[in-house]
C-alpha positions in Angstrom: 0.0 0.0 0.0 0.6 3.5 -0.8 1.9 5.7 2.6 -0.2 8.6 3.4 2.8 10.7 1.9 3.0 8.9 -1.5 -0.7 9.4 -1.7 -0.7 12.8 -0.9 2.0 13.6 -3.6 -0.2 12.1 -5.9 -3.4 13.7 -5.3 -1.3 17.0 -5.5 0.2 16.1 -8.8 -2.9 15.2 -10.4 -4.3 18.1 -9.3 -1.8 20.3 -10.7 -2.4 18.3 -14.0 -5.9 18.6 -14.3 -5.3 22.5 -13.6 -2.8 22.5 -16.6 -5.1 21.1 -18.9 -7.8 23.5 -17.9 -6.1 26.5 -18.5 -4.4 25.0 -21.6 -8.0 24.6 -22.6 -9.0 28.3 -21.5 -6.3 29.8 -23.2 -7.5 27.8 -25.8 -10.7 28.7 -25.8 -10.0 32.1 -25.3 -7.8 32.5 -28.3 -10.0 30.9 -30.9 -12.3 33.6 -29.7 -10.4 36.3 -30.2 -9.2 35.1 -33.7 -13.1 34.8 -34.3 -13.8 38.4 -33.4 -10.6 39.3 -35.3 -11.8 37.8 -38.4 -15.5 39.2 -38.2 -14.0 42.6 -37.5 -12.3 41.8 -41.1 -14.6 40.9 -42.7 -17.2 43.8 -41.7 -14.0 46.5 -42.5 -13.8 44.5 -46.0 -17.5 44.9 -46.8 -17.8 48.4 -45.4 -15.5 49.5 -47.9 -16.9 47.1 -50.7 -20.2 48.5 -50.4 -18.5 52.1 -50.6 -16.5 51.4 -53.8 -19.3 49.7 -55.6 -21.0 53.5 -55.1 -18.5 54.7 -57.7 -19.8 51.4 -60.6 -23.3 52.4 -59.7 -23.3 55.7 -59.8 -20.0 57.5 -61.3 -21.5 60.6 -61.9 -23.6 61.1 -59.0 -23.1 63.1 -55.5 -23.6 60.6 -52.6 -25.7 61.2 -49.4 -23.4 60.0 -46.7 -25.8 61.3 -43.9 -23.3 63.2 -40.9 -20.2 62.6 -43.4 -21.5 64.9 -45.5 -19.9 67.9 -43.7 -16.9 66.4 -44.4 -17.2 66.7 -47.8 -18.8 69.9 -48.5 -22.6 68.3 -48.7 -25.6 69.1 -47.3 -27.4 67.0 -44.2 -30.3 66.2 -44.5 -30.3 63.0 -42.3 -27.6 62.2 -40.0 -27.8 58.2 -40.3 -31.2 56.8 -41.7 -31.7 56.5 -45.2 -28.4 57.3 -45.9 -25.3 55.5 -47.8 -23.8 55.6 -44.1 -26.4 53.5 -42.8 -26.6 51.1 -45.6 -22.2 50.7 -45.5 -22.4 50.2 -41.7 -25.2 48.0 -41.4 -25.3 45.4 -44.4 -21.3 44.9 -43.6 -22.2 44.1 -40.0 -25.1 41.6 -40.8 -23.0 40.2 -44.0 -19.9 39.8 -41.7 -22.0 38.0 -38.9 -23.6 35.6 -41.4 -20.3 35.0 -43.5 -18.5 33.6 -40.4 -21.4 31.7 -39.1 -22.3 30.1 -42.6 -18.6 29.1 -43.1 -18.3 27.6 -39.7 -21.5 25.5 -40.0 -20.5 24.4 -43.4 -17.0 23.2 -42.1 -18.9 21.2 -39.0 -21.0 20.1 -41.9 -17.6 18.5 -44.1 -15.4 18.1 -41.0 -12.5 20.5 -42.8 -12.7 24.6 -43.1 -14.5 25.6 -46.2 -12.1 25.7 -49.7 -13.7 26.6 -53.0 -11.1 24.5 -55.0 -11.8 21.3 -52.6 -16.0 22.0 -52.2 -17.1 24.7 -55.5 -20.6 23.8 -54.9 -20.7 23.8 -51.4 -18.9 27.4 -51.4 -21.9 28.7 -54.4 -24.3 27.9 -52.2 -22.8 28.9 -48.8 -22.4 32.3 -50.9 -25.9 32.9 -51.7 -27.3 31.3 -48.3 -24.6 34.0 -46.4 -25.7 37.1 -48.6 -29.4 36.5 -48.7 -29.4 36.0 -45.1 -27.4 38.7 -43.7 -29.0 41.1 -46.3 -32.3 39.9 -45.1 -31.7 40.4 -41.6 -30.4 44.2 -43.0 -33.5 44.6 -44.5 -35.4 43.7 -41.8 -33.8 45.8 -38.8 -34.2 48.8 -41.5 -38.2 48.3 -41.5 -38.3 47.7 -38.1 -36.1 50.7 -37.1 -36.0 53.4 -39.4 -38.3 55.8 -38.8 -39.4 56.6 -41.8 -40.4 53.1 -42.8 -43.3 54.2 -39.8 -46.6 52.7 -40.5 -45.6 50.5 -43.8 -43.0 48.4 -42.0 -44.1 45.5 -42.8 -44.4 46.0 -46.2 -41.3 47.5 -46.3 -40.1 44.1 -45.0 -41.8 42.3 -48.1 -40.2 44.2 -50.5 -37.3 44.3 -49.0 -37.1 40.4 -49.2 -38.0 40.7 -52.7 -35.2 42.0 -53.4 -32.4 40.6 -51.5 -33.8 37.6 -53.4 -33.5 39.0 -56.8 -30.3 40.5 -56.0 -28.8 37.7 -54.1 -29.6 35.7 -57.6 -26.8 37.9 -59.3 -23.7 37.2 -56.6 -22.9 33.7 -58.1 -20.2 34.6 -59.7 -17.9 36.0 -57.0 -16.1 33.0 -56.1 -15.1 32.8 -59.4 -13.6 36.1 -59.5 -10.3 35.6 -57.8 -10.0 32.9 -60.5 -10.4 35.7 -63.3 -7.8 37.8 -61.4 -5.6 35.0 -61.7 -5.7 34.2 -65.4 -5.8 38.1 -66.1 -3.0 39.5 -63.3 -1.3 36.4 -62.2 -2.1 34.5 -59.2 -0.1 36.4 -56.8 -2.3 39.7 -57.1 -5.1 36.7 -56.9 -3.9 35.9 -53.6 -4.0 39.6 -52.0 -6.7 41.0 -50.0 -7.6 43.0 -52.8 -7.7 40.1 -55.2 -9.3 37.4 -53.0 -11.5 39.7 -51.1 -12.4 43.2 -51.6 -12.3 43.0 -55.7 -15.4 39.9 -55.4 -17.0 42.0 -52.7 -17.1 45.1 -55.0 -18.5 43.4 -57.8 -20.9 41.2 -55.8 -22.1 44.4 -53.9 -22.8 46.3 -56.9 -25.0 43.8 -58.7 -26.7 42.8 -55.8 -27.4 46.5 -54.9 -27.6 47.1 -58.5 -30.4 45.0 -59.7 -31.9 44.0 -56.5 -32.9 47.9 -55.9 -32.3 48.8 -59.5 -29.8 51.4 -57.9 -28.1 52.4 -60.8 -26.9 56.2 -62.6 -29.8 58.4 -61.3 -31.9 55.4 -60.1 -32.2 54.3 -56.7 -31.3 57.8 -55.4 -32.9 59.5 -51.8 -34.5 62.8 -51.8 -31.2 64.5 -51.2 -28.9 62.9 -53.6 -31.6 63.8 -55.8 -31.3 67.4 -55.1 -27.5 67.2 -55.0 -27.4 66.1 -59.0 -29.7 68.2 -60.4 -32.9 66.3 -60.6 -35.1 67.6 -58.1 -35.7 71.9 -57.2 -34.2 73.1 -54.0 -37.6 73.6 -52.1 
């Protein structure tokens, strides 16, 4: 038999084991997390500035209503936040970026490996649309629930909203592919860049989406202000 000593030493060692492994699997923990947040807060600075660069494919003619910006810039405010470009770049980026991550991790749960487009090209189409249509959908529906002046139609604000993010969605197939095109055209080592593999496809995807979704195009799909701002409306 063990003396009370040898015992003791023992109990104390596997204590200090099982305390080892438990903040080896906090730290763990804790960093995944934080490489999580790091990669959403990525993403979301990606988009933001997607969604203001495919302003300039939409409409490179026209004045923008940036909302509070605008006295940046030597524009009239009219809104500060709602129904502005500002509130559209902030909040689809946030609900894209949300629904990107959470789409890619349930897809690699679903194949037990992270998500590849060489290794799984259909899988990454549809996780594509399904990420897009949901976090523009979620966009759409905080807008009708929130912005003030959706009062009294919200709901069908919310329909037509849905409409189209599902029309638009429709026209985003293609940017997984686009890297690819970079490739051929600019060799793959601009393909592999930030630019190539991530803010180029977001460009593109957010302007068609935008583009045919809300037919937001030249001096379509323009607010009461950037309306003014071009020329098509009389100062009241």
């Amino acid at each position: 038999m063990l003396s009370s000593r040898t015992s003791a030493s023992l109990l104390s060692a596997r204590k200090a084991l099982a305390r080892r492994f438990s903040s080896s699997s906090n730290e763990e923990a804790a960093s995944a997390g934080g490489s999580l947040i790091a990669g959403v807060a990525a993403t979301f600075g990606t988009y933001m500035l997607a969604d203001f660069l495919s302003n300039f494919i939409q409409h490179p003619t026209q004045k923008m209503d940036y909302g509070f910006l605008n006295q940046f810039i030597d524009r009239p405010v009219d809104k500060p936040f709602w129904g502005t470009r500002t509130q559209h770049i902030v909040g689809v980026a946030a609900c894209l970026a949300v629904a990107d991550h959470g789409s890619q991790a349930a897809f690699a749960k679903y194949l037990g490996r992270p998500l590849c487009f060489a290794k799984s090209p259909a899988a990454f189409v549809f996780h594509t649309f399904a990420f897009i249509f949901s976090g523009v959908l979620v966009y759409c529906a905080g807008d009708a629930a929130l912005n003030p002046a959706h009062e009294g139609r919200r709901m069908e604000e919310l329909k037509s909203g849905a409409y189209c993010t599902y029309i638009g969605t429709n026209t985003a197939w293609f940017e997984p592919y686009v890297p690819l095109a970079v490739a051929r055209v600019a060799g793959q080592g601009i393909a592999n860049t930030w630019f190539g593999s991530a803010l180029f496809p977001a460009t593109l995807a957010y302007s068609t989406v935008k583009g045919v979704g809300w037919y937001d195009w030249g001096d379509s799909g323009l607010n009461d202000l950037e309306m003014k701002l071009n020329g098509l409306a009389k100062e009241e």
